[in-house]
N, C-alpha and C positions, 0 to 999 in steps of 0.2 A: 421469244426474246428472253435474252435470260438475265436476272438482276445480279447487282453488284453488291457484295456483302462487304462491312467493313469489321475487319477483325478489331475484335476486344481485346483488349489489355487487360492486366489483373491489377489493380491497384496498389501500389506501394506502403507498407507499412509506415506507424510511424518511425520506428526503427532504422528502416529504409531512408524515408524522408531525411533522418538525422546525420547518416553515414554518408549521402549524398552532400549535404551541406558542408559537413566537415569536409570531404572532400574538395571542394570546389573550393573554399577557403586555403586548401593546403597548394592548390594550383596559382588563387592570386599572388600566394606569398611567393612562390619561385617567381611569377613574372614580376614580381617588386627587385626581388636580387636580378633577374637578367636587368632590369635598367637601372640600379645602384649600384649596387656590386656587393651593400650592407650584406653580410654573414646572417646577421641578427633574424634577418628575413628566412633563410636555410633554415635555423632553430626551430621558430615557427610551425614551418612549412612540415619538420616532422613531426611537431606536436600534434597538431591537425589529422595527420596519415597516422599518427597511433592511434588518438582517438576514437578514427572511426573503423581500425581495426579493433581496437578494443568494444566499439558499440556492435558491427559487425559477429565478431565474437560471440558477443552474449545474444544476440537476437539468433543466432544459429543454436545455442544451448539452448534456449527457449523452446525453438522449433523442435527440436528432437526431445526433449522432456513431456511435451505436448503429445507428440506422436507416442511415443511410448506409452502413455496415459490411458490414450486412445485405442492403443493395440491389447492395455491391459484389461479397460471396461470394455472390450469388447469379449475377452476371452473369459469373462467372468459370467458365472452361471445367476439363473435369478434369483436363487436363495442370498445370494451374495449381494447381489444389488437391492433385493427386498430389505436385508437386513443393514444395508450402508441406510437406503430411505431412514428406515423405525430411527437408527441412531442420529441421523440429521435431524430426525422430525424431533426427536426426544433431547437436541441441543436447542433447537429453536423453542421448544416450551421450558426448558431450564433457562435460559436466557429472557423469556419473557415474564417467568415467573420472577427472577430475581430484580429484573427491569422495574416489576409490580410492588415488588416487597422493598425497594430502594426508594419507589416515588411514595408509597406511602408511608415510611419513615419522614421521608421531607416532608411529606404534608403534616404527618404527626407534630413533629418538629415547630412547622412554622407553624399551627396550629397552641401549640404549646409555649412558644413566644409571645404569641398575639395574646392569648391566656393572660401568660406570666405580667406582657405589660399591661394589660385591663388591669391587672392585679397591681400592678408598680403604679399605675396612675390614681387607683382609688387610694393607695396607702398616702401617694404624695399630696392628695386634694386633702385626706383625712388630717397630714400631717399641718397644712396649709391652714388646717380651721384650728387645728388646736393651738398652735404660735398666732394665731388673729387674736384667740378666746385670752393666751397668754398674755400674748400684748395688749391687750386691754384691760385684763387684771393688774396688769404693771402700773398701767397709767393710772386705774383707779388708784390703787394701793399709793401710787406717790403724790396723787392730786390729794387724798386723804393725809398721807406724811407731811404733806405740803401746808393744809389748811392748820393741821395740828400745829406744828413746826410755829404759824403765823399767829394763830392762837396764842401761842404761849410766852413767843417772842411781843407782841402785842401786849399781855398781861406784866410782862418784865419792865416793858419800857415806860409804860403807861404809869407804874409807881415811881420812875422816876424823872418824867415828864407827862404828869398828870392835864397839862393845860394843852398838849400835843395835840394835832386834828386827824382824824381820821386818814387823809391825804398825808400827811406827814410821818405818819406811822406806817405804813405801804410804802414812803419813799426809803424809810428807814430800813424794811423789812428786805426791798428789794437789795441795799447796801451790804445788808448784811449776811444775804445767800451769797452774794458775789462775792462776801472777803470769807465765807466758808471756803469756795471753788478756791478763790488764792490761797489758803493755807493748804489744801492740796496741792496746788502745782508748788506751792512753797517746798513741799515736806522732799515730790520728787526731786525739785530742782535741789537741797540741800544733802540727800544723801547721795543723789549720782553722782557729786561733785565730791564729796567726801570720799567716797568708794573708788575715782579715779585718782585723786592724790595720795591717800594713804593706804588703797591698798585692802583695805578689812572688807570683808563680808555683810553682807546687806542687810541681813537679820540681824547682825551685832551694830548697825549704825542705825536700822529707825529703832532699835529696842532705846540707845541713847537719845535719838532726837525726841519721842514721844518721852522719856525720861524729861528731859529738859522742857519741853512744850509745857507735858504739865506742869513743871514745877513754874514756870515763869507765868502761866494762868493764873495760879492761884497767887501769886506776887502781885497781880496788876489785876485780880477780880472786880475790881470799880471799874474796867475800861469797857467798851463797843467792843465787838468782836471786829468791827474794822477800825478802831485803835490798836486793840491787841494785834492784832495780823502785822500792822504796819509797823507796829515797834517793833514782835517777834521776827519780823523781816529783818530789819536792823542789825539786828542782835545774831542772824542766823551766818548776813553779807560778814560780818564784823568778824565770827567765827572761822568763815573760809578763807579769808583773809587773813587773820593770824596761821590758820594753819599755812598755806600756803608759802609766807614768809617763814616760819619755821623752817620748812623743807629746803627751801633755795639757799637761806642762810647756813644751815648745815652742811647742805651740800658743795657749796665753795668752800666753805671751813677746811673739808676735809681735802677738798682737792689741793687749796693750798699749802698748809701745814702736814697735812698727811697722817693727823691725829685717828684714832678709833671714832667710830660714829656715834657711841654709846656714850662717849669722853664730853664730842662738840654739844649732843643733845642734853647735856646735864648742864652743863655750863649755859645755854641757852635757857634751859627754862628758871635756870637758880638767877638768871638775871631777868629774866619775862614777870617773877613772881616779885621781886626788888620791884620796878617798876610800876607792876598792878598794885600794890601796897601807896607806889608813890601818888599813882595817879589818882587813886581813890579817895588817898588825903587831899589832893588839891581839888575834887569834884567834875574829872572829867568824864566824860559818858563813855560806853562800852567802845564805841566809834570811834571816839575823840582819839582815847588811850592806844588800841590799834592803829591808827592810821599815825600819831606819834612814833609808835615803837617802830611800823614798818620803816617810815622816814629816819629812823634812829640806827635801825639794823641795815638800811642801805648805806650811810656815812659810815659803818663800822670794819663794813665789805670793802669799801673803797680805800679806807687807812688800811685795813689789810692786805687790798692789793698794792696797796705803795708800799708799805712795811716789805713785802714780800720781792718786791721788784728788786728796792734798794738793797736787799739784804742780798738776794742774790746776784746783783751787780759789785760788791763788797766783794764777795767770795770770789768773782770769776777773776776782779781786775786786781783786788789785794793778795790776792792767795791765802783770807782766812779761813779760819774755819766757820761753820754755822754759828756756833755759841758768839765766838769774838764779832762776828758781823752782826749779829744780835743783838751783844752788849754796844758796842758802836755806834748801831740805830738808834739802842735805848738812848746813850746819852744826848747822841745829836735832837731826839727831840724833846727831853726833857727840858734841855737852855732856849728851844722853840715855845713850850708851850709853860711855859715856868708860872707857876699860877693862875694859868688859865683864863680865858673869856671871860672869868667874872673877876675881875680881876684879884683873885684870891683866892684858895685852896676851897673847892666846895666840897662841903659834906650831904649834900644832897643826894639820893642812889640812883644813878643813873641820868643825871644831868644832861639832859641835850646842849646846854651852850657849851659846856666842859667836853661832851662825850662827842 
């Protein structure tokens, strides 16, 4: 009896596998144009049929590069194949040496990292104890500055409230650190504020303020240092505040008259100094006489802004000239203001009822 054999088949590369696929792709795309008629389908359908002429292709160059290979190691003698061995084997240990020599670089490496930071961590703990040991020299050193400071402040007050209690002099003491801190924020708050209006440099304004500080200490040497603080406060608001008015009133001067700025500021202060002479004879305080004059130099803005209105409503509607529209206003307000609020020519410099 005889059996039945079933012939084998060779199996399909993957290459094969590939050119088959494309293939069968390039066939659904024609049967999509036979039932649409879309073109677009056609396009496809050759892209597919290149493809896997193009895969086809190369799996043939493959094949025959192979074979050749094959036909060449075969016709090669064993000195030749012996000496390909030595050289593959002699790539394989250049390759594994360098393999060796790279990983222990990186271990050197990380090795020298881990080092370096055991070393960065002992510097940072070392650094950690010395700003501790710092910081607590600090505090001694000012808990020391402190008790002195109290000490001595204590010995001051005590000659001149000898009947003072223990509890009373601590209440004192603490009054008196805190109008320390305020003359500090004092001195910032005074010169930033000087140094954005007028402009000078910082070193040229506390060299003046500490000028003035002390001079005004040694003026009021009887007071508390939270007396002092609170009047030199006074005295500092009073300062910014003149200055301030200085600048604004200048600054309109020139806008409306169109005078040099050199011109308005002379005139200003030769009338600022009239004034302080006035005010000092009648007994007003630094405050007083500031908050006057600014009150004074805003009534002076305003007549100038009328002076200025009228005189150029004179020019536009009369057709005179500056001067004439000038002398025109003068007179009109001279028969206005004809001996003035007090009811009679004051000779007083600078008169606010008059001015």
């Amino acid at each position: 009896m005889s059996s039945v054999t079933t012939p084998t088949t060779t199996p399909l590369t993957f290459a094969e596998k590939e050119e088959r696929k494309m293939r069968k792709k390039a066939r659904q795309e024609e049967e999509r144009f036979k039932k649409s008629g879309d073109e677009e389908h056609l396009r496809k359908r050759d892209q597919w049929n290149d493809q896997a002429k193009e895969v086809k292709k190369n799996s043939e160059t493959d094949k025959e590069r192979k074979k050749k290979k094959k036909v060449t190691n075969d016709q090669k003698s064993d000195d030749q194949l012996l000496n390909e061995a030595i050289r593959q084997n002699r790539r394989e240990k250049n390759d594994a040496y360098l393999e060796k020599k790279n990983q222990k670089k990186k271990e050197d490496e990380k090795k020298g990292k881990h080092i370096g930071l055991k070393q960065k961590m002992k510097e940072k703990a070392k650094n950690i104890e010395e700003m501790k040991k710092e910081y607590q020299e600090m505090v001694e050193k000012e808990k020391g500055e402190g008790q002195t400071a109290k000490v001595e402040f204590s010995k001051g007050y005590l000659e001149k409230h000898p009947e003072a209690s223990e509890s009373e002099v601590q209440k004192e003491f603490v009054r008196h650190r805190d109008s320390q801190q305020k003359a500090e924020n004092l001195k910032v708050f005074f010169v930033r504020n000087m140094a954005d209006m007028t402009g000078k440099e910082l070193d040229e304004l506390l060299s003046d303020y500490e000028k003035t500080n002390t001079e005004f200490r040694e003026k009021n040497s009887g007071l508390l240092e939270r007396e002092l603080v609170d009047k030199f406060e006074e005295e500092c608001k009073a300062v910014l505040t003149e200055t301030n008015c200085r600048m604004k009133f200048v600054e309109e001067v020139i806008k409306m008259t169109g005078e040099k700025k050199e011109q308005v500021e002379k005139e200003y202060d030769e009338d600022y100094k009239k004034f302080t002479e006035y005010a000092n004879d009648n007994g007003y305080t630094r405050k007083v006489a500031v908050d006057k004059y600014v009150d004074l130099s805003n009534k002076k803005l305003q007549v100038a802004q009328f002076r200025y209105t009228i005189v150029s409503n004179m020019m536009k509607e009369n057709g005179m000239s500056v001067d004439e529209a000038t002398h025109e206003f003068d007179k009109m307000m001279n028969v206005m203001n004809k001996g003035g609020e007090c009811g009679e020519e004051c000779d007083e410099p600078m008169c606010i009822k008059c001015d």
